[in-house]
C-alpha positions in Angstrom: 105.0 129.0 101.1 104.7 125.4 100.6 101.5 123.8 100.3 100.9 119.7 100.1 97.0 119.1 98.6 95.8 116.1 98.7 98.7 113.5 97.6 98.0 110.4 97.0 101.0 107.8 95.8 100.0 104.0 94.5 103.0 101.8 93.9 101.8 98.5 91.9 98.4 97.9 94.0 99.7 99.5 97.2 98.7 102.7 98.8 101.6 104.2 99.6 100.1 107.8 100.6 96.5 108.6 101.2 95.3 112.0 100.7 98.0 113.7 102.3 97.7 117.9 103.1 99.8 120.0 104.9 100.8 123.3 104.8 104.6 125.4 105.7 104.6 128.9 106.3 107.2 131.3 106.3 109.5 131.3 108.7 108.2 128.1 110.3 109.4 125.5 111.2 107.5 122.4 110.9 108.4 119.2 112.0 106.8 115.6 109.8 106.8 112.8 111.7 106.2 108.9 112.0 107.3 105.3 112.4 110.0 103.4 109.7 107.7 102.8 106.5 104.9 105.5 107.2 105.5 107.8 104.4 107.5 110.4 105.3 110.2 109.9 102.7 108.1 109.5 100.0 106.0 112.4 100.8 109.5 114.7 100.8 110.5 112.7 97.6 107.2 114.2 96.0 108.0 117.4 97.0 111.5 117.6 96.1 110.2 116.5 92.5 112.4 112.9 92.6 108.7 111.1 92.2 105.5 112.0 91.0 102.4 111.8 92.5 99.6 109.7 91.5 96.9 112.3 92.7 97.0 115.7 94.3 99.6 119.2 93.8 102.2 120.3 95.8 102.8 123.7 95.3 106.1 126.1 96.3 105.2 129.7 96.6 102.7 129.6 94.3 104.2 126.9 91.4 103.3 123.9 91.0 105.8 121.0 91.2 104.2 118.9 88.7 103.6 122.0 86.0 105.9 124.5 87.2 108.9 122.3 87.9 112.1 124.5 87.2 110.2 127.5 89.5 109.2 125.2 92.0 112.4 123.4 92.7 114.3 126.8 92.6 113.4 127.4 95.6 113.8 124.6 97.3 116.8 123.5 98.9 116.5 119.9 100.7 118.9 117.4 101.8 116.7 113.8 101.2 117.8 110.3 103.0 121.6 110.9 103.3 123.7 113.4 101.4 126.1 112.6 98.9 129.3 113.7 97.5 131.9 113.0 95.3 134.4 112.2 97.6 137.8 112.9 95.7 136.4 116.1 95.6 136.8 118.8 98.8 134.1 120.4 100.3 134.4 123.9 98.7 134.5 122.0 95.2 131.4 120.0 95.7 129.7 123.2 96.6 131.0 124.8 93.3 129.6 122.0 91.5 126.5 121.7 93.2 126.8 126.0 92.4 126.8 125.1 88.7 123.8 123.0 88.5 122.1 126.3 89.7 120.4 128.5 86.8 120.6 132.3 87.1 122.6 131.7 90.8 124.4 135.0 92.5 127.9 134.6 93.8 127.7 132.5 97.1 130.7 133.6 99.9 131.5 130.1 100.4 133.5 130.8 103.6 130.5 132.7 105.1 128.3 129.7 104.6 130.9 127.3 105.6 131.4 129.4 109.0 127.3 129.4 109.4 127.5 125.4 109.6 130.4 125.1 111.5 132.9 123.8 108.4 135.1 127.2 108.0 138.1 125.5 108.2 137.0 121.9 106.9 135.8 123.4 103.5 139.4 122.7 101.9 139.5 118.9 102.8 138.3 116.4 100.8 135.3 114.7 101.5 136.1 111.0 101.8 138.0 112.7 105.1 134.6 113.9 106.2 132.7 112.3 109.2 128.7 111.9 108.8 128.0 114.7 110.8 130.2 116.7 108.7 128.9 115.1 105.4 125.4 116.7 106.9 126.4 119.7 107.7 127.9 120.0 104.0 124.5 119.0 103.0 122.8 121.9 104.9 125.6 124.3 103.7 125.0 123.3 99.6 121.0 122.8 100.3 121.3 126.6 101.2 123.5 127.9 98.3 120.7 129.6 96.6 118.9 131.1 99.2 115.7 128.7 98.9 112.3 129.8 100.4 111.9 126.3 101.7 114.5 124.2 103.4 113.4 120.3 103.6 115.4 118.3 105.8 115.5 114.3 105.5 116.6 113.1 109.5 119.2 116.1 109.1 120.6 115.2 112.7 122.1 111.4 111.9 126.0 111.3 112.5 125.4 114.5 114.4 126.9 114.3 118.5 124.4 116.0 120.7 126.8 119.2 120.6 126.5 119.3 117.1 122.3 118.1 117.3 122.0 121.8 119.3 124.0 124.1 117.0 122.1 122.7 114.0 118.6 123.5 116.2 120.2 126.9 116.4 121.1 127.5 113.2 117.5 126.6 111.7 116.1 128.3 114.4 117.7 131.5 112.7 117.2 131.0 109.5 113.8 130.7 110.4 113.7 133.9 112.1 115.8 135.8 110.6 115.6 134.8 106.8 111.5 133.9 106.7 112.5 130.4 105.4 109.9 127.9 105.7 111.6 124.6 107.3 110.5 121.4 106.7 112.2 118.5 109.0 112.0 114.9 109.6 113.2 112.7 112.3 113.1 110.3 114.7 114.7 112.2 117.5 111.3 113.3 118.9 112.6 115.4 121.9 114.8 117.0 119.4 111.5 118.0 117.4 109.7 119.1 120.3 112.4 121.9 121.0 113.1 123.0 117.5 109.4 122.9 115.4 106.8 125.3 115.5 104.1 122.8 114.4 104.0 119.0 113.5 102.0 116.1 111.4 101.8 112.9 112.3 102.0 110.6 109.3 101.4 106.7 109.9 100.4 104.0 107.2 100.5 106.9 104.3 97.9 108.5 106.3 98.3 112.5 108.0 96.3 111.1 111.6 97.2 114.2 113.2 98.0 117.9 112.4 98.6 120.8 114.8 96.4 124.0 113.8 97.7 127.4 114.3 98.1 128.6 117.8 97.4 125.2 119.2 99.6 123.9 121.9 102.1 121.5 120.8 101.0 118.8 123.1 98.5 118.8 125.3 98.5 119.6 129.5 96.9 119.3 132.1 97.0 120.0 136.1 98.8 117.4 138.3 98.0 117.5 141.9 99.7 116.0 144.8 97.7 115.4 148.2 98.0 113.2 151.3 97.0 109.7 150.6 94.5 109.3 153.3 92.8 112.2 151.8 93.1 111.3 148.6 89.4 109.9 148.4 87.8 113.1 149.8 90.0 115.1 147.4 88.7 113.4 144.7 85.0 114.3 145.8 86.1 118.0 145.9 87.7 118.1 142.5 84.4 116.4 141.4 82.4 119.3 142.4 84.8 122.4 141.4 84.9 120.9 138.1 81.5 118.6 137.2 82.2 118.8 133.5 86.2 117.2 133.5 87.0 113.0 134.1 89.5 112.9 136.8 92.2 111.0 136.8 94.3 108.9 139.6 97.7 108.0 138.5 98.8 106.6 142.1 97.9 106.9 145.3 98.9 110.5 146.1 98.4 111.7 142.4 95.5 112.9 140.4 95.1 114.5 137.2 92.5 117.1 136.3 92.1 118.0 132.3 92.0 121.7 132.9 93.6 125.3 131.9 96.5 126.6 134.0 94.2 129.1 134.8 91.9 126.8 137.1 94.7 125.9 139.5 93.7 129.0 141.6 89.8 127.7 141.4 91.3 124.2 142.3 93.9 124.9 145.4 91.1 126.9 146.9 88.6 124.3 146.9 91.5 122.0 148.3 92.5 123.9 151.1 88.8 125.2 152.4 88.6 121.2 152.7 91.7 121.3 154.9 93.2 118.6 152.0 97.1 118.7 152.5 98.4 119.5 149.1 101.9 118.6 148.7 102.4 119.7 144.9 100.3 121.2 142.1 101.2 122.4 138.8 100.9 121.4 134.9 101.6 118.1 133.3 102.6 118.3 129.6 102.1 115.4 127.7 105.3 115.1 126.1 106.1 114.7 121.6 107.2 111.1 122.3 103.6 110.4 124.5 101.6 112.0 121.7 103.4 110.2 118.8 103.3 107.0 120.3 99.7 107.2 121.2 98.6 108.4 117.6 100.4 105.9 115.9 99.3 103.0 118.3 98.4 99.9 116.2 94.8 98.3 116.8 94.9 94.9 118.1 93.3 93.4 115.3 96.2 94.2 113.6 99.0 93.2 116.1 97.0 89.4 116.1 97.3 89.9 112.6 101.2 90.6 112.4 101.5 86.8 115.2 99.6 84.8 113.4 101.6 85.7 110.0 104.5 84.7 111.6 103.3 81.3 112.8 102.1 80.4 109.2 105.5 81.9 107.8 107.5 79.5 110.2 104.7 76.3 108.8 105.1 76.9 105.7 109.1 76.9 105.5 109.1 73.9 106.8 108.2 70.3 104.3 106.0 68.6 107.1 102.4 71.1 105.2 103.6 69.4 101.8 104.2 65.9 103.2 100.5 65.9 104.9 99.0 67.4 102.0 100.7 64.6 99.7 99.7 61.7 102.5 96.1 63.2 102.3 96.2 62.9 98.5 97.6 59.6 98.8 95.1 58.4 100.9 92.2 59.4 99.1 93.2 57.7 95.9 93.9 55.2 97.0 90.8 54.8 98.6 89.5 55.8 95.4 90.7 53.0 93.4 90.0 50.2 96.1 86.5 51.6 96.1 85.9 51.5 92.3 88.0 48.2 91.9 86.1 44.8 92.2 82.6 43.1 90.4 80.6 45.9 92.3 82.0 49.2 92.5 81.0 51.3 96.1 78.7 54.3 95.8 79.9 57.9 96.4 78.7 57.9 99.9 80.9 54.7 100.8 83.9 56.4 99.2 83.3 59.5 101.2 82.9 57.6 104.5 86.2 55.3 103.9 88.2 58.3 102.5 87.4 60.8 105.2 87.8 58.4 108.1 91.3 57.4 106.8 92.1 60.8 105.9 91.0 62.3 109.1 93.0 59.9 111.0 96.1 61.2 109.9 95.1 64.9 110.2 94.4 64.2 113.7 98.7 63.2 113.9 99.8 66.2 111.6 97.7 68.3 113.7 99.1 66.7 117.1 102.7 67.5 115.7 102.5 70.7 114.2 101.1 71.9 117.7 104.1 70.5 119.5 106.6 72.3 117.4 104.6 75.9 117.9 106.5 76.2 121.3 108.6 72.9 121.1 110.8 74.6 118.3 110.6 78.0 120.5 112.3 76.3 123.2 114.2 74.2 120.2 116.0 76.9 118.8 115.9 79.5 122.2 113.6 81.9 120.6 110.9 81.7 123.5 113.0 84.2 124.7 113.2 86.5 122.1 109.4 86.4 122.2 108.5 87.2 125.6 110.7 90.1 125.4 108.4 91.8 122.5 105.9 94.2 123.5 103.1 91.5 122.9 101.8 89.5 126.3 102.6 86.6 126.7 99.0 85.9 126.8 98.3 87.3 123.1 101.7 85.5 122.4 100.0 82.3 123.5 96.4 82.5 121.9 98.2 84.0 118.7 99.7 80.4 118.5 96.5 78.5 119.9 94.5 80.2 116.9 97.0 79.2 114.3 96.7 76.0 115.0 93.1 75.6 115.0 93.6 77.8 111.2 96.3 75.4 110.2 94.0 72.3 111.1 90.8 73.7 109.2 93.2 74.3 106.1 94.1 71.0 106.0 90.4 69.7 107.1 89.1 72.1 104.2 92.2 70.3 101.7 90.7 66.8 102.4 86.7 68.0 102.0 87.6 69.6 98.4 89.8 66.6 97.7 86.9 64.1 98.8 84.4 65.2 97.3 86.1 65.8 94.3 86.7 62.8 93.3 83.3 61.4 94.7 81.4 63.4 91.8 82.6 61.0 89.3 81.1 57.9 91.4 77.9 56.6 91.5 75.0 57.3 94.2 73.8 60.4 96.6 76.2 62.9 98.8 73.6 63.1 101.5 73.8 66.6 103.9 73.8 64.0 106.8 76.9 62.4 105.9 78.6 66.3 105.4 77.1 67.3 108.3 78.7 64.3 110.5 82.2 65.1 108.7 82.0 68.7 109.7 81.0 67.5 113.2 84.1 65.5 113.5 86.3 68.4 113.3 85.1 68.8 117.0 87.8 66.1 118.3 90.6 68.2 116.1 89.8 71.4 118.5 90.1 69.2 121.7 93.8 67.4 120.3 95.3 71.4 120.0 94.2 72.5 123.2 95.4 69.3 124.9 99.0 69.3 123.1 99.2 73.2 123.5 98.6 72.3 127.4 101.8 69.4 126.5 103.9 71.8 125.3 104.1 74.0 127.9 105.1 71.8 130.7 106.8 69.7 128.6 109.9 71.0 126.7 110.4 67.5 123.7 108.5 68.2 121.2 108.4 64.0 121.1 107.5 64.0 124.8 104.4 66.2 124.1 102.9 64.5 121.2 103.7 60.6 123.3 101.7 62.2 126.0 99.1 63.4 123.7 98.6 60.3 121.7 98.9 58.2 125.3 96.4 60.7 127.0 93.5 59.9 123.9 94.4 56.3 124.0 93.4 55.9 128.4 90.6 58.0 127.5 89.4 55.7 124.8 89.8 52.9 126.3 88.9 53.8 130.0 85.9 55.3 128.5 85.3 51.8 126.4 85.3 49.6 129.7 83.4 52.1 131.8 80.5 52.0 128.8 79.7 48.5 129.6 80.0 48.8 133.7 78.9 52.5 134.3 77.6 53.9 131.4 76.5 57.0 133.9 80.2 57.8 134.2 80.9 56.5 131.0 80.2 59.8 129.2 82.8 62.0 131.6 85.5 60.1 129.9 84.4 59.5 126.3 83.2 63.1 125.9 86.3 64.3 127.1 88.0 63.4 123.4 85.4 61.9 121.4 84.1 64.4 118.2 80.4 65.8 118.1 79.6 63.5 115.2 79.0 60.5 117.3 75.5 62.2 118.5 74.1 61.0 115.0 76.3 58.3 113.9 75.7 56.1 116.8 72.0 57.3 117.9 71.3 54.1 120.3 75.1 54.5 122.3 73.9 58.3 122.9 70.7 57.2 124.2 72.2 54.9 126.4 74.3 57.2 127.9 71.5 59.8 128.3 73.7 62.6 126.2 72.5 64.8 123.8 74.4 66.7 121.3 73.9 70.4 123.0 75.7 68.3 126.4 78.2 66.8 124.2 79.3 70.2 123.1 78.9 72.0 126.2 80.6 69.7 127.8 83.9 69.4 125.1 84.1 73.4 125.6 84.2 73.2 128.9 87.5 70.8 128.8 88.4 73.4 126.5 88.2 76.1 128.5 90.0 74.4 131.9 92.8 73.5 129.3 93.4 77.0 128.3 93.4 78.5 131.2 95.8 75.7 132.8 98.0 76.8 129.8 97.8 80.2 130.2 98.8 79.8 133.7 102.1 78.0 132.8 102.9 80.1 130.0 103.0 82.7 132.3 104.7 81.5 134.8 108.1 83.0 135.6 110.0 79.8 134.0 109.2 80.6 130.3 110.4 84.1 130.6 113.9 82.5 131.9 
């Protein structure tokens, strides 16, 4: 009766539908579901002829929406998004006007249909008196004024009291039965769907990622089986061997589940009580609408990482602290520039770069110290560490969300001063040697350790000025401990100084790394190692019961 081929809907460069196909029968009655934003509407806006597809045919007993419009639409009677009505006008008379915008239409006993939806003695007052669920049921009344073939219902239950949610399942129940009308419905109300449809889609992301066939089982079952816990072990064993071909299941310590047919629990008890196995409860476990939904349109985690980060960079880039660090960065590097070029004897290229960078890079070491403080400092700021811990997300995803932002939002800015650099290094005189980009890159090393040690701040810490004081304090002992301990222990030396210092120092400073007996695959194992300890020390905290108060 009505037939959905292949749809596909582009709005601007998006993808709004994706080669969507479904098909109604008569007297069926087929429910279309998924999450806000998925489709649905726009796939029932298709059909109803309020906007074309890009792609594909939609088809209503045998005419084509597109080609066939008037036919198609004549026998369809729908209610999309929420029903509307000229409210000076009563009910009866907004059903005689709706009657009029019907070609070729019979004489309709409006009191009969009022009675079928429950408005027999509403029909005579005026709309704007109307609640929503009577402004729905109204809907229903005028969507069926012309006796359609196919009945498409947009979240028909909304306004509805759960009273009036079970005479509506009634009613479309009957006209289902009773009048052959293929019934296509919508909601959100997913134990409602369960009771009332015959079949159901699963649209998420403008994509169909699941549609029941003929004569399937609405959702799927399976045998749940009860025994004594102490046996619960041997059980297992049995249920192993009575079924070789099945993965079993244990939900709890009493409970397993076996993926079979009603028609094995006979086969199963059997083998359960011949073992002398005390078994307390068997029968089937349906996996309910809401279990099946949920698990179908289950986002990957690539894309819930996806959704954190884009709210960290959202909350950085509302804020003037990127602009003023990319300005200060500018500033610095032209004015390096111009000191560089100034004077009898101009510098080379490669002095510029050294001068610029180092300068540069010294103030992307502060930005980055700050901008990690605020990541949970301005959570606590503005009491939305709360609101955080109580999404769905763990708290540990919540934390390395944040941890990865940073490190993005440093390389952004590292990346800013590279172009910057060596942009204005071209027009200089002398060779960019790879050694000299290689070091630069190298240096980015100390940038990774300064987030992890702040992010490890900001967690026990709840001042954002606290955490970066004990940041910038923390580098400063380290430096200088590390300085004094060179000359006296060098052997120790290199505990402290490679607990901060950047990677770059391995071939800047050849003769202090030979001194120190370090080589550059130490220096880095040894950095990620701190990294790691951090982290995990972080994670801890985070964790801990006093960031979910």
């Amino acid at each position: 009766m009505l037939s959905v081929q292949n749809v596909h809907k582009k709005m601007g460069q998006t993808n709004v539908l994706t080669n969507v196909s479904f098909d109604v029968t008569p007297g069926e009655i087929f429910g279309f579901l998924g999450p806000n934003g998925a489709g649905k509407t726009t796939t029932i806006r298709i059909i109803t002829g309020l906007m074309p597809a890009t792609h594909g045919t939609v088809t209503v007993d045998g005419f084509d929406v597109s080609t066939d419009r008037q036919q198609a639409l004549s026998r369809i009677g729908a209610i999309v998004e929420n029903p509307a009505f000229y409210p000076y006008l009563t009910g009866r008379e907004n059903l005689i006007h709706a009657m009029n915008l019907i070609p070729g239409i019979k004489k309709v006993d409006l009191n009969a249909l009022g009675a079928l939806v429950g408005l027999e003695t509403k029909l005579d007052m005026k709309v704007k008196q109307y609640s929503l669920g009577m402004k729905q049921r109204l809907g229903i009344a005028r969507a069926l004024l012309h006796n359609p073939k196919v009945l498409i219902l947009d979240e028909p239950t909304n306004g509805l009291d759960p009273a009036g949610i079970a005479d509506l399942r009634n009613y479309l129940r009957h006209l289902a039965d009773h009048r052959g009308i293929a019934i296509l419905i919508s909601s959100h109300l997913l134990s409602e769907m369960e009771l009332i449809t015959d079949r159901f889609a699963i649209i998420d992301q403008g994509q169909i990622k699941l549609i029941q066939g003929d004569g399937e089982a609405k959702t799927e079952s399976v045998i749940l089986c009860k025994v004594d816990r102490k046996q619960m072990n041997e059980a297992l064993d049995v249920v192993a061997l009575a079924f070789d071909d099945v993965k079993i299941i244990q939900e709890s310590a009493e409970t397993f589940i076996v993926p079979r047919p009603e028609t094995d629990i006979p086969h199963l008890l059997k083998h359960l009580v011949d073992r002398d196995i005390a078994v307390y409860q068997i029968g089937m476990k349906h996996e309910t609408l809401e279990e099946q939904f949920l698990k179908v349109t289950k986002k990957k985690e690539a894309r819930t990482m996806r959704s954190l980060l884009a709210n960290e960079f959202m909350k950085w880039r509302r804020t003037i602290k990127p602009l003023i660090a990319l300005g200060m960065y500018t500033g610095i590097i032209v004015l390096t520039y111009f000191i560089v070029r100034s004077g009898d004897n101009p510098g080379t290229a490669e002095t510029f770069v050294n001068y610029a960078t180092m300068a540069a890079m010294t103030f992307l070491g502060i930005f980055t110290i700050v901008f990690t403080a605020e990541m949970i400092g301005n959570e606590l700021k503005f009491d939305t560490l709360k609101h955080l811990l109580m999404s769905p997300y763990s708290r540990d995803r919540i934390l390395l969300s944040k941890l990865v932002a940073a490190l993005l939002i440093m390389l952004v800015q590292f990346v800013f001063i590279l172009v910057v650099t060596y942009g204005f290094a071209w027009t200089l005189d002398g060779a960019l040697t790879f050694e000299q980009f290689r070091n630069i890159l190298l240096s980015v090393s100390s940038g990774v350790f300064v987030i992890f040690l702040t992010l490890m701040f900001s967690v026990v810490f709840k001042s954002v000025g606290v955490v970066i004081g004990f940041t910038v304090l923390a580098n400063f002992l380290s430096t200088m401990i590390g300085g004094l301990l060179i000359t006296w222990k060098p052997d120790i030396a290199k505990w402290i100084v490679f607990l901060h210092t950047d990677l770059s120092i391995y071939y800047q400073s050849p003769g202090f790394m030979e001194t120190m007996d370090v080589t550059i695959w130490f220096s880095a194992f040894y950095v990620l190692i701190h990294i790691v300890a951090f982290y995990v020390i972080t994670a801890f905290v985070f964790r801990s019961k006093t960031f979910a108060e």
